[in-house]
TILUM-17908 format. One record per atom (N, C-alpha, C, O): residue in one letter; x, z, y. Coordinates in steps of 0.02 Angstrom, whole numbers, plus 50000, padded with zeros to 5 digits. Layout:
TILUM-17908
aXZY...
***
This chain:
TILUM-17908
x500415000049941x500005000050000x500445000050063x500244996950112x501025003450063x501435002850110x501734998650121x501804998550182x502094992650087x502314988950098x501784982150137x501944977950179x501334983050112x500674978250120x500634978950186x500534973850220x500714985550219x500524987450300x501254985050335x501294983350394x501854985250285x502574984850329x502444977150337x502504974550392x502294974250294x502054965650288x501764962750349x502014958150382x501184966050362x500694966050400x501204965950474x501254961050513x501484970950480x501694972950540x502384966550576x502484964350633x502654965750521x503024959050516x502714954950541x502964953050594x502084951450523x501774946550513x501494947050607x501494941950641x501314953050634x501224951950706x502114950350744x502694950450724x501584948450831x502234946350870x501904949850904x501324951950902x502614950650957x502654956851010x501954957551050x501894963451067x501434953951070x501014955451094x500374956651054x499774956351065x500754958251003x500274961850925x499834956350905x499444958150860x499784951250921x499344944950894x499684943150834x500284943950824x499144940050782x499234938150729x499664931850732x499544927250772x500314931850676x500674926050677x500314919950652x499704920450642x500594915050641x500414909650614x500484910050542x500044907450507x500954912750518x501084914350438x500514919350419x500134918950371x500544923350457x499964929950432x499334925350416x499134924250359x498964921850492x498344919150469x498304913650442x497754911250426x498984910150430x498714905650352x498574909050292x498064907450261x498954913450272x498984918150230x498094921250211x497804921450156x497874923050277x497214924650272x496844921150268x496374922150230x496884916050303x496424909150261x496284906350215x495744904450194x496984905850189x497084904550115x496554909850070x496034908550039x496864915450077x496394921250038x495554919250052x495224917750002x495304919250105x494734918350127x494454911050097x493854910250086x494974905550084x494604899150072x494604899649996x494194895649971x494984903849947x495134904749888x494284910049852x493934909849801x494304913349903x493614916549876x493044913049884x492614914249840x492884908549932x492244905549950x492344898749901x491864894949905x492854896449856x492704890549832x492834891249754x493094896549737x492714887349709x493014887149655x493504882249624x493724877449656x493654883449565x494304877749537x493814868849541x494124863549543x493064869249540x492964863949545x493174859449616x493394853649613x493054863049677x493384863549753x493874860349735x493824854249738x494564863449707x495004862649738x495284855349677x495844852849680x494834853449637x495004847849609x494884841049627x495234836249612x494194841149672x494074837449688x494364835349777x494294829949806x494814843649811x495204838749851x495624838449829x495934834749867x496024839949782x496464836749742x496264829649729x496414825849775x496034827449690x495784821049697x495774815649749x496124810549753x495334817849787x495484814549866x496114813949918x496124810249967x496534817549902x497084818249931x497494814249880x497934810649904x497424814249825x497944807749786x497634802849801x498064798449808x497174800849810x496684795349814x497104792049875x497394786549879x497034797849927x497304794250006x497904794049989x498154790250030x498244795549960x499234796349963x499204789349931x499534785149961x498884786949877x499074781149832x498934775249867x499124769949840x498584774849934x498114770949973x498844768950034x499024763350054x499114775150047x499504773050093x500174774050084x500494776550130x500574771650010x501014772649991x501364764949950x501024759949942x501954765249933x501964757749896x502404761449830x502434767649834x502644759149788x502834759749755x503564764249735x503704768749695x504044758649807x504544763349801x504394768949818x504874772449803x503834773449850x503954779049867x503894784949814x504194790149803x503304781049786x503404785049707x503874784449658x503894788849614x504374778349657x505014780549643x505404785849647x505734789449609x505244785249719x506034790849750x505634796349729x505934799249684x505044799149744x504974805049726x505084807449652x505464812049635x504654803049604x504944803649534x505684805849522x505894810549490x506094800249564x506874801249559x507124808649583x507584811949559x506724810349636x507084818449666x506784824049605x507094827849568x506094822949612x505764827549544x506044829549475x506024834949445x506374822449456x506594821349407x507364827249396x507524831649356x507654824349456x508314827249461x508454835549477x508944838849462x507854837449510x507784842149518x507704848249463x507994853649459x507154844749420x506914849049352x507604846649309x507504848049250x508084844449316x508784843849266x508984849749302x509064854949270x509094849649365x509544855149381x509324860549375x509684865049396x508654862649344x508424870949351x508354872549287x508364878549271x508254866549231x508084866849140x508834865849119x509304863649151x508784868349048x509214868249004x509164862548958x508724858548972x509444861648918x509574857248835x508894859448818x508394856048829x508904867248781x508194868048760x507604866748783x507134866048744x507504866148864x506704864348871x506684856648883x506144855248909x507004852048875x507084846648862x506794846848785x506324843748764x507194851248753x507014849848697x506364852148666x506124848348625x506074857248679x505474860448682x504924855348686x504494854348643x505004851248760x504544845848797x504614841748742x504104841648707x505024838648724x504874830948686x504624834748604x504234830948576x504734839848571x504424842648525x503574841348535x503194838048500x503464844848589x502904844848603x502334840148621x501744841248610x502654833948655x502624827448660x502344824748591x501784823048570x503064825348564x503004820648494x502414824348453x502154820048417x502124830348443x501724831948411x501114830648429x500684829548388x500974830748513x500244828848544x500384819648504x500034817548458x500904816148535x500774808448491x500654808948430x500304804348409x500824812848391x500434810448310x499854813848300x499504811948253x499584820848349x498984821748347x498364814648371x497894812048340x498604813748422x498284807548443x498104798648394x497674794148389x498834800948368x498854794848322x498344795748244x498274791248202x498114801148240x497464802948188x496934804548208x496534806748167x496784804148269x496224803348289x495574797848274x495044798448305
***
């Protein structure tokens, strides 16, 4: 509880008004209770919808390419190896379908 209030107190500026971090923070909380996972799928949805609309190809390259490179530098051998285990078993589930 104390820390929550030291948080808080952070989160104001000198003329005790709420920061900008604080009231996203509270919005967030506030937009998280008033909606559900169906909400946030369908702007999910719409927001890929518009990104794919105003994007070309290479851009989903490069991102793939940074994504890509990124998850090498934070995984090991094993979850490489884990993933394609897992892979390969959803494909032969699929393949007896």
């Amino acid at each position: 509880m104390a820390d929550n209030k030291d948080n808080n107190n952070r989160n104001r500026n000198e003329d005790d008004k709420m920061s900008v971090e604080e009231a996203g923070r509270l919005g967030g909380e506030a937009t998280s209770e008033n909606h559900d996972k169906e909400f946030y799928q369908e702007i999910g949805q719409k927001g890929g919808e518009a990104t794919s609309e105003s994007h070309d190809k290479e851009f989903y390259q490069e991102i793939g390419q940074k994504g890509g490179e990124a998850t090498s530098e934070s995984h090991d051998k094993e979850f490489y190896q884990e993933i394609g285990e897992k892979g390969g078993e959803r494909r032969g589930d699929d393949d007896n379908s």
